[in-house]
Residue frames as qw, qx, qy, qz and C-alpha x, y, z in Angstrom:
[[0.000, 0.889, 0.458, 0.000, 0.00, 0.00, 0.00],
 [0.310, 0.596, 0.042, 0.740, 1.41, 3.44, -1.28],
 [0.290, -0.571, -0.607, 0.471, 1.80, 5.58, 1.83],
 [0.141, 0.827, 0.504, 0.204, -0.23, 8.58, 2.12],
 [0.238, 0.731, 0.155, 0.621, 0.64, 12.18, 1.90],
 [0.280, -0.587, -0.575, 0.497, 0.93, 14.36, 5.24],
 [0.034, 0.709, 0.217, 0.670, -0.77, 18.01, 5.19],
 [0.322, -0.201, -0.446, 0.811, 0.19, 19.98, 7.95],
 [0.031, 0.585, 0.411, 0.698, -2.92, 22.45, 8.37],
 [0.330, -0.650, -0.460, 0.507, -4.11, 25.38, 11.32],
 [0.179, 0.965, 0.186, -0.051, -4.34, 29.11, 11.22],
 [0.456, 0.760, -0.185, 0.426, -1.67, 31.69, 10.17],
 [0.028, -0.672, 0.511, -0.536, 1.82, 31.83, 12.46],
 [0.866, -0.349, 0.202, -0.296, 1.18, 28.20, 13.99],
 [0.277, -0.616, 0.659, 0.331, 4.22, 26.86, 12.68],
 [0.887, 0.274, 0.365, -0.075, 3.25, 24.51, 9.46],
 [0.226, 0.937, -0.244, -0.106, 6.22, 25.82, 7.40],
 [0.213, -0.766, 0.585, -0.161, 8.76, 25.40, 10.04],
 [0.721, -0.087, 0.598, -0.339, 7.35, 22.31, 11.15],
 [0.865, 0.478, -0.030, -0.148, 6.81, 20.91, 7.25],
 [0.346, 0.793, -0.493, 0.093, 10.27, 21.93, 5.94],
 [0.140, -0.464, 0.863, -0.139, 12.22, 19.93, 8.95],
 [0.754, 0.047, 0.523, -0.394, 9.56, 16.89, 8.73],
 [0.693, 0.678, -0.193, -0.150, 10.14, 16.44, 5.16],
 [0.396, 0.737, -0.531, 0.136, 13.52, 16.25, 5.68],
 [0.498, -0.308, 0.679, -0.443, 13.43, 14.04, 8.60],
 [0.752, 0.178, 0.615, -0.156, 11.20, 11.51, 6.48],
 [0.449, -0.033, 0.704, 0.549, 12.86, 11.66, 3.00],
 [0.318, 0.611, 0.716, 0.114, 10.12, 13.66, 1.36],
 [0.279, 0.207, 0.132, 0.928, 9.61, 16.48, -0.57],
 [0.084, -0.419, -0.593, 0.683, 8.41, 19.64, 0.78],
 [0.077, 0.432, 0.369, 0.819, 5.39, 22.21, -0.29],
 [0.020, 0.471, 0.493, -0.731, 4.71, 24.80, 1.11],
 [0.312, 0.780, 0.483, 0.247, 0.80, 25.71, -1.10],
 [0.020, 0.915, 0.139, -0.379, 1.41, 29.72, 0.08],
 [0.111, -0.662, 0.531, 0.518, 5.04, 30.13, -1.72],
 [0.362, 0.373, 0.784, 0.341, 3.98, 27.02, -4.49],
 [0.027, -0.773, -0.556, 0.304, 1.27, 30.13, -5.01],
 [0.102, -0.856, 0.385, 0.329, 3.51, 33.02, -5.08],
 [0.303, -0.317, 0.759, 0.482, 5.61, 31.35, -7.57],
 [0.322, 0.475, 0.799, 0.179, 2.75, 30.48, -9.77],
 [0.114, 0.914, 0.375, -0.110, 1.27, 34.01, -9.63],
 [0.394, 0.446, -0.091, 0.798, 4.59, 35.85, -10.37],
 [0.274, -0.645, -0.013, -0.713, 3.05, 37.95, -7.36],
 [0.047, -0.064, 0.845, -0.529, 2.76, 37.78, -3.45],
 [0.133, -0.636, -0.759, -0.046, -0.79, 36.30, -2.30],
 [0.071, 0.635, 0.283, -0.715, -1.46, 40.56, -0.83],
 [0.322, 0.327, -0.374, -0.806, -1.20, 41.75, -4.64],
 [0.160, 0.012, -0.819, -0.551, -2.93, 39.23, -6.06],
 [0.010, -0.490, -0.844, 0.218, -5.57, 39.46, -3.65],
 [0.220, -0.441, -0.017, 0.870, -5.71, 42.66, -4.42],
 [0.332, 0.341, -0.592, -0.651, -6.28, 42.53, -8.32],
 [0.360, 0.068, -0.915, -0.169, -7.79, 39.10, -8.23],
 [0.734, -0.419, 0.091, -0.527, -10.28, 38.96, -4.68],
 [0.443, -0.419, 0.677, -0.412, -10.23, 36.30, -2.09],
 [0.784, 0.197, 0.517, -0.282, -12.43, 34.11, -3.70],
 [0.553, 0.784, -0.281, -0.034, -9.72, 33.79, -6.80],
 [0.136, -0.475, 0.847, -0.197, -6.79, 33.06, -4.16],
 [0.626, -0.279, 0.474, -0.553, -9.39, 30.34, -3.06],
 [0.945, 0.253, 0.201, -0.050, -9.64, 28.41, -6.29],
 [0.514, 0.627, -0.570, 0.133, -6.19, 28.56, -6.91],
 [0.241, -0.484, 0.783, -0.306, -5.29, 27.14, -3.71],
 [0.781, -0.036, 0.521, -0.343, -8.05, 24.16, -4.19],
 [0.651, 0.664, -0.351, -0.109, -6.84, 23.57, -7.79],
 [0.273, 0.674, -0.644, 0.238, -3.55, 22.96, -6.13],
 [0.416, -0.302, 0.759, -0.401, -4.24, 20.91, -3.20],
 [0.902, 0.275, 0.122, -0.310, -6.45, 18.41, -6.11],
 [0.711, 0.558, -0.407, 0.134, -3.26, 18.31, -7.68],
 [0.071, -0.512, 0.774, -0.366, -0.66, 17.82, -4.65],
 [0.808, -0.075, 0.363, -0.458, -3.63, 14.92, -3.70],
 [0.963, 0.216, 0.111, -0.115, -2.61, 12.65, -6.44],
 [0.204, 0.588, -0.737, 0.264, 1.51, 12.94, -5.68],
 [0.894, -0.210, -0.312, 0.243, 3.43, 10.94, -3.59],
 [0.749, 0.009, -0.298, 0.592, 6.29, 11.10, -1.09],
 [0.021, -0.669, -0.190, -0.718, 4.86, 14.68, 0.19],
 [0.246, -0.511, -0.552, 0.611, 4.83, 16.51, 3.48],
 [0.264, 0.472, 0.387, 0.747, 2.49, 19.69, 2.38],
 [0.275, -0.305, -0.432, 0.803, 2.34, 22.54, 4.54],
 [0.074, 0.760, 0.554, 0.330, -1.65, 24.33, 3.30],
 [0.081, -0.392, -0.062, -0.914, -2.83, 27.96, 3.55],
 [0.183, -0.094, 0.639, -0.741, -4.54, 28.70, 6.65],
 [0.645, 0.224, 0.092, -0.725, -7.93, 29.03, 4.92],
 [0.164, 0.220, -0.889, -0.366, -7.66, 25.79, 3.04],
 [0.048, -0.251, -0.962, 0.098, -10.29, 23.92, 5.02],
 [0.469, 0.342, 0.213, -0.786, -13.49, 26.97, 4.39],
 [0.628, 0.266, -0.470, -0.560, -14.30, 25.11, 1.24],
 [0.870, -0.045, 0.434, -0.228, -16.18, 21.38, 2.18],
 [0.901, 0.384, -0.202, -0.002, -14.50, 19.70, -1.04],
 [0.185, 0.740, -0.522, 0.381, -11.36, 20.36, 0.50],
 [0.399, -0.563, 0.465, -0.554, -12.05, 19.35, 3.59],
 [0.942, 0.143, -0.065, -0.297, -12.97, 16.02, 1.69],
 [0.609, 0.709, -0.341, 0.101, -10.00, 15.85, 0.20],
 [0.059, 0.617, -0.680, 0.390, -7.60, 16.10, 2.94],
 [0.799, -0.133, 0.469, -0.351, -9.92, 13.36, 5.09],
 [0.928, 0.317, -0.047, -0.190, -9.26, 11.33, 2.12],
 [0.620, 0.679, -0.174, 0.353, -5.81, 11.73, 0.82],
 [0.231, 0.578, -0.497, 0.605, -3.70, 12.88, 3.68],
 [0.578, -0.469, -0.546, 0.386, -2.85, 11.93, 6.99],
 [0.123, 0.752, 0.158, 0.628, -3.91, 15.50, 8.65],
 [0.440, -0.329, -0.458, 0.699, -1.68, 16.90, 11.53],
 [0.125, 0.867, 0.226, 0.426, -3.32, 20.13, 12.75],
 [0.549, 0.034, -0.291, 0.783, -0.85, 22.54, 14.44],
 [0.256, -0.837, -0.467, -0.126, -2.86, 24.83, 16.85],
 [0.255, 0.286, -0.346, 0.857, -1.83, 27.99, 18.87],
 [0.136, -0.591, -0.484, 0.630, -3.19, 30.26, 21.41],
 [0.347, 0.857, 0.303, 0.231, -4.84, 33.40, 19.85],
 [0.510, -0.829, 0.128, 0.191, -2.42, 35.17, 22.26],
 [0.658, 0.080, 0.641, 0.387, 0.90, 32.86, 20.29],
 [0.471, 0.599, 0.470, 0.445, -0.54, 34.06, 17.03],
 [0.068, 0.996, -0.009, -0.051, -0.52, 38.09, 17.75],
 [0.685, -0.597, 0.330, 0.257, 2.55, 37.51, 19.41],
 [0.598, -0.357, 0.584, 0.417, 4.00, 35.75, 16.06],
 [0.538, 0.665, 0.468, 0.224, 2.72, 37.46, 13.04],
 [0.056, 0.993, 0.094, -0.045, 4.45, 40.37, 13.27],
 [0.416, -0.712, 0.547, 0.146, 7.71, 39.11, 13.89],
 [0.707, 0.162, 0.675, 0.138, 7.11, 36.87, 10.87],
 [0.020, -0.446, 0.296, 0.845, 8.74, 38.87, 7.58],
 [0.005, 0.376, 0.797, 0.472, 6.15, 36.73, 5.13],
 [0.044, 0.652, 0.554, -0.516, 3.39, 38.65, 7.35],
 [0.135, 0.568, 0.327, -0.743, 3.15, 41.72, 5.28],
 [0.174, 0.447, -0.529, -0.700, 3.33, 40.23, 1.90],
 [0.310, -0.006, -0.935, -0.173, 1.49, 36.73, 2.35],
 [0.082, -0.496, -0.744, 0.440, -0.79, 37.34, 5.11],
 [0.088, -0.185, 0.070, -0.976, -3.29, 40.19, 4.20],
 [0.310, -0.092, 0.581, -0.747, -6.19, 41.10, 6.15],
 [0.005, -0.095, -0.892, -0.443, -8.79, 38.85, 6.08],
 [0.090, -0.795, -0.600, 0.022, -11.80, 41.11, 7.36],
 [0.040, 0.718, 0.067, 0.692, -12.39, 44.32, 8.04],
 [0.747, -0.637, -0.125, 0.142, -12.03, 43.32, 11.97],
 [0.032, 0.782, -0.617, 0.080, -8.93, 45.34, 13.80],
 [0.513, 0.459, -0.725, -0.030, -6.38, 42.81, 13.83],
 [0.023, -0.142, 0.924, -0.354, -6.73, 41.22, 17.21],
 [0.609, 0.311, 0.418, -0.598, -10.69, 40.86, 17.24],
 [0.649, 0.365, -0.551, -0.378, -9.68, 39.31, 13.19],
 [0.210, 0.274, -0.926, 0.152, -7.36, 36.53, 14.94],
 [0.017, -0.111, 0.928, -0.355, -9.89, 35.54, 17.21],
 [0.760, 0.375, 0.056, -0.527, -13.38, 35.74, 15.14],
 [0.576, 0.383, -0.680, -0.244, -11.19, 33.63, 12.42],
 [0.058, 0.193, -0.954, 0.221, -10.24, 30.55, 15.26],
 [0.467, 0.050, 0.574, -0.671, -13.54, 30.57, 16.21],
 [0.637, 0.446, -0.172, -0.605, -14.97, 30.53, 12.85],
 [0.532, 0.529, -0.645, -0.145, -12.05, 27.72, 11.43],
 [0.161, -0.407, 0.848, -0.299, -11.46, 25.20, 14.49],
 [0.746, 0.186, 0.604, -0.210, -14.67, 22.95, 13.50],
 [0.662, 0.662, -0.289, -0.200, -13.36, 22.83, 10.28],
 [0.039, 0.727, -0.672, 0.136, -9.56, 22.34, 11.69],
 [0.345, -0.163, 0.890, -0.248, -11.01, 19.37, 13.75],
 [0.879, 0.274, 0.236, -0.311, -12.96, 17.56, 11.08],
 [0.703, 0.561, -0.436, -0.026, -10.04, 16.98, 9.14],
 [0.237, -0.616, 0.669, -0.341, -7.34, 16.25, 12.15],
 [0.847, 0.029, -0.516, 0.119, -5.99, 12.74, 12.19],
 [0.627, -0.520, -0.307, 0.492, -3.84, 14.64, 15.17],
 [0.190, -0.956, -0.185, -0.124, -3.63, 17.55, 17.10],
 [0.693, -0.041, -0.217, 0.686, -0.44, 19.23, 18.04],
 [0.022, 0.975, 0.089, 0.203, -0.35, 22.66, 19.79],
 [0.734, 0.398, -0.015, 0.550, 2.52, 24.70, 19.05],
 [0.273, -0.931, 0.077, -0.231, 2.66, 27.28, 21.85],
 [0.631, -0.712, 0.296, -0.081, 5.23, 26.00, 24.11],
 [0.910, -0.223, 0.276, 0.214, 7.26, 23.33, 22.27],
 [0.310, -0.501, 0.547, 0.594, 10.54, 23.35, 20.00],
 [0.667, 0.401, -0.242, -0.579, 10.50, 22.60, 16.88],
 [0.185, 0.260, -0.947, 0.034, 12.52, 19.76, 17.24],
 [0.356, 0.217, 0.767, -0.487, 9.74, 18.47, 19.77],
 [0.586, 0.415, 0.201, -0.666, 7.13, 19.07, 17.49],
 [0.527, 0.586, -0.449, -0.421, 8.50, 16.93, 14.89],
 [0.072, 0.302, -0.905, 0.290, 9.57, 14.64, 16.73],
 [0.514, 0.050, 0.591, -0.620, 5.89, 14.41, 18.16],
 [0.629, 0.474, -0.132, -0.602, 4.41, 13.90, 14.38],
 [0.723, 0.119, -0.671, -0.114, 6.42, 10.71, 13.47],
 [0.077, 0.072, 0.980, -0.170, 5.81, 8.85, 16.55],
 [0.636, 0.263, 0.306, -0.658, 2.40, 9.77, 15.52],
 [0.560, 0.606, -0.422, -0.375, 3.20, 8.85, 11.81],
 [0.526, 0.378, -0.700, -0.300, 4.99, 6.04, 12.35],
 [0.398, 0.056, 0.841, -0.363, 1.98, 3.96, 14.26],
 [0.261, 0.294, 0.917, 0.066, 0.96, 3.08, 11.19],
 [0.229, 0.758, 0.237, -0.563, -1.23, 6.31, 10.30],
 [0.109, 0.381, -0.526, -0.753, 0.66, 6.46, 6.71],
 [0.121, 0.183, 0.945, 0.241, -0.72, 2.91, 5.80],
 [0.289, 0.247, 0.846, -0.373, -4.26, 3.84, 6.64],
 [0.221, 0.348, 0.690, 0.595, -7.35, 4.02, 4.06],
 [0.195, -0.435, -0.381, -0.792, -9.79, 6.12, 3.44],
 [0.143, -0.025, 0.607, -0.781, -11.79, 7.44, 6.24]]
């Protein structure tokens, strides 16, 4: 049996990047991260092109992409925060991917978006909410999404990265690559 895919998915500044990039490497696979896969595709960061192009434009480019990263192999793939608002998605990843979600504090997230140099070119706003009252309408909104897909939870407030990676394959390797369809 072909083992399955891992998508690393949670809101913005939870560490799926960080967390992808060394996991990959850790398990022999190759790494994508959808936001910069994105940004390379558009010739543009995801702010201009939301810009010229609306939200709901980013949205089917990103599901396009995540149909197509479904039928690779050998993949650790580190989604866009918002990946899981659309239900086909959410299908998807249940199907196709063993799904680690990587959680913060809303607290965590202020804390690390600013201090994050992709913030002001990859992250624009995604309401008209000031920025803390955005962060924590959005968790509310996304976390029954986050947990329908979640094969496993991991919150990223407190630990290394090393730890955190370390946590994912002893998840990963009880057997979670093998398994089938949900």
């Amino acid at each position: 049996m072909k083992e399955r895919n891992i998508a690393l998915i949670g809101f913005r500044a939870t560490g799926k990047s960080a967390v992808g990039r060394l996991l990959a490497g850790r398990l022999n696979r190759t790494f994508i991260d959808m936001d910069e896969h994105l940004t390379a595709n558009f010739g543009r960061d995801i702010s201009c092109w939301v810009r010229l192009h609306g939200w709901d434009s980013f949205r089917d480019e990103e599901s396009s992409l995540l149909r197509v990263l479904a039928d690779g192999g050998n993949m650790v793939v580190s989604t866009g925060g918002g990946i899981i608002l659309n239900p086909s998605n959410r299908r998807i990843l249940q199907e196709r991917f063993v799904v680690v979600w990587l959680t913060a504090s809303s607290e965590t997230i202020r804390r690390r978006l600013p201090a994050d140099p992709r913030t002001a070119c990859d992250r624009p706003p995604l309401t008209d909410l000031p920025f803390d009252r955005e962060i924590e309408h959005l968790l509310r909104e996304r976390s029954p999404f986050y947990a329908e897909c979640a094969d496993f939870t991991l919150p990223t407030d407190e630990s290394s990265l090393h730890d955190l990676v370390s946590s994912v394959l002893s998840f990963v390797s009880h057997g979670s690559l093998h398994k089938g369809p949900r």
